[in-house]
N, C-alpha and C positions, 0 to 999 in steps of 0.2 A: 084557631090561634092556640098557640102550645106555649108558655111560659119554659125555660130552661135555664138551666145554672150553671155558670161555669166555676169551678171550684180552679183557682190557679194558686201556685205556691211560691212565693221569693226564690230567687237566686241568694246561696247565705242564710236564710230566715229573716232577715228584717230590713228588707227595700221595702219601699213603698208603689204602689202603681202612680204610673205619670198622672200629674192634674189632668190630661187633655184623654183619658183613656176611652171617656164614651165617645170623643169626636172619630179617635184613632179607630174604633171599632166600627162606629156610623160610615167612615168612610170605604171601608175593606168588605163592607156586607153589600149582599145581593139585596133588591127592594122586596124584599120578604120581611125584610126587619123594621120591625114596628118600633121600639121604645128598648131603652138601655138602662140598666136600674145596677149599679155599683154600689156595691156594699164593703166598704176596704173594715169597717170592724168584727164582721167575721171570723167565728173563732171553731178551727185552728188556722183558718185561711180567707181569704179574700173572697166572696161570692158577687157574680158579674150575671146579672140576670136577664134574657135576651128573650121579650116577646117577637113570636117569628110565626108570620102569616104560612102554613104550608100544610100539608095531606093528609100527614102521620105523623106520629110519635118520632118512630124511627129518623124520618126525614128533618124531622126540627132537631133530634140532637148530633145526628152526621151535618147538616146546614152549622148549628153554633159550634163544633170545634171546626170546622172550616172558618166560619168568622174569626176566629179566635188564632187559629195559624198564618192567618191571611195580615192578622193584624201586626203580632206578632215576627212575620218576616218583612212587613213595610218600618217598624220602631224597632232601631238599635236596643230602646229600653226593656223594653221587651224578650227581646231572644231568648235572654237567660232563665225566664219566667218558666215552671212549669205547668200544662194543665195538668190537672188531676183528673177531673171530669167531666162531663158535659152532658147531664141528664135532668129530667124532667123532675119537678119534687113530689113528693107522692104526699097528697094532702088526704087528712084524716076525713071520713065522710060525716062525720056532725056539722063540716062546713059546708056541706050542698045547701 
């Protein structure tokens, strides 16, 4: 299981993501996805964090911006939204 980030950025700088964004997501992902973790006080931006059952690295963060465009061209609210990124966070190894 591969934890991933989506880093997305307002249309403008100061929209908010929709209340409904982990359902909007939940519904546009493949059953690879495990759990949805929104973090809208993220600073400079919004972080959307997608545990995703799959292979590789690679694969988990090509799978979350597909979640992520999938979601985003089913919500008008969305469209305008931009991702920024969609990778894996690199955790310091004092946390092993």
């Amino acid at each position: 299981m591969y934890l991933v980030h989506l880093a997305v950025s307002p249309p403008g700088g100061d929209a908010c993501l929709p209340a409904e964004i982990r359902q909007l997501l939940e519904a546009t992902a493949p059953d690879v996805l495990e759990h949805v973790s929104v973090h809208v006080q993220s600073r400079p931006h919004p972080v959307i964090g997608l545990f995703l059952r799959v292979a590789s690295l690679n694969e988990a963060e090509s799978t979350a911006e597909l979640i992520w465009v999938r979601a985003a061209a089913a919500c008008p609210q969305l469209a305008d939204w931009g991702l920024r990124r969609a990778e894996a966070p690199l955790m310091h190894y004092e946390f092993d």
